[in-house]
C-alpha positions in Angstrom: 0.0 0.0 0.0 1.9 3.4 -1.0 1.3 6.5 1.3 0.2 9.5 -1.0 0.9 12.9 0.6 -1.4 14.9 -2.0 -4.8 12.0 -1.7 -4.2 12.5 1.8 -4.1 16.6 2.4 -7.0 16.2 -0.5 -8.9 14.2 1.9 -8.2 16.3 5.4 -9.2 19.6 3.8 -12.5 18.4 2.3 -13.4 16.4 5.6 -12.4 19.8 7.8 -14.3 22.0 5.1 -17.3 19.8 5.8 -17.0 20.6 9.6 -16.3 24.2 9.3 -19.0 25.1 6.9 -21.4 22.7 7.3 -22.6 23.6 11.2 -26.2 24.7 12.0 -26.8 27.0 14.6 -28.9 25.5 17.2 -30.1 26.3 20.9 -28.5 24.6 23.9 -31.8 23.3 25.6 -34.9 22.9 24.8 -37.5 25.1 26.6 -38.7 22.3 29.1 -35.3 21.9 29.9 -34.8 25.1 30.3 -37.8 25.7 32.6 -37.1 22.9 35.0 -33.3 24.0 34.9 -35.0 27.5 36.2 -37.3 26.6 38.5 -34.9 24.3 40.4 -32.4 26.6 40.7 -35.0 28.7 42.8 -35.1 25.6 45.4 -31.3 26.2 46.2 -30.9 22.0 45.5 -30.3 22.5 42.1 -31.0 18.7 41.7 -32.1 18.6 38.1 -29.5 21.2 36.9 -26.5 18.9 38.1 -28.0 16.1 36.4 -28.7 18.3 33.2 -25.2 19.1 33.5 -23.7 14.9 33.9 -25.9 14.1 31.1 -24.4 16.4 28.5 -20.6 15.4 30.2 -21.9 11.8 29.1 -23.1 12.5 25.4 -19.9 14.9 25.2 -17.5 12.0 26.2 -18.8 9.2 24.2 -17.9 9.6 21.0 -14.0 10.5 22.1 -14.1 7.3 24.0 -15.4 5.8 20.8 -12.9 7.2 18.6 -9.9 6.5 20.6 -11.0 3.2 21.5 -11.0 2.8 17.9 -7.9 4.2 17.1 -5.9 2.2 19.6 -7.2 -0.8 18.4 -5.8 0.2 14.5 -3.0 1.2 16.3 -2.0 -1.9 18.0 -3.1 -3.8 15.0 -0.9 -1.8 12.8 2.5 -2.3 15.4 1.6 -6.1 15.6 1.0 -6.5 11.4 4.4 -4.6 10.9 6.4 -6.6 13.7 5.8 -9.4 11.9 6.8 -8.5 8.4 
């Protein structure tokens, strides 16, 4: 398999391109969340805000988790393919 520099820039630029110009603008919660966000914080507990706040933690860490889970397993694959040849 031959590593081509230029297929491979080609490749980065049009992948970033899609993440830089394809983004939507969108609001953070929806209204209900918001609501119940706002009326707890009134209660001083704040119960339902902290747990707003360890569900989105959650959704942001999965797919990193994913993706490097991923990527050490080509990794290792890689090292053990090219200790053997």
């Amino acid at each position: 398999m031959r590593f081509n520099i230029k297929n491979t820039i080609i490749k980065i630029s049009l992948i970033s391109s899609m993440f830089v110009f394809g983004n939507t603008i969108t609001k953070a919660q929806c209204p209900m969340c918001k609501a119940a966000v706002e009326s707890s914080m009134k209660d001083k507990k704040n119960t339902k805000g902290k747990g707003l706040n360890n569900g989105i933690l959650y959704l942001l860490a999965m797919p990193y988790l994913i993706a490097g889970a991923t990527g050490a397993g080509f990794y290792y694959k890689y090292k053990k393919n090219k200790k053997t040849n």
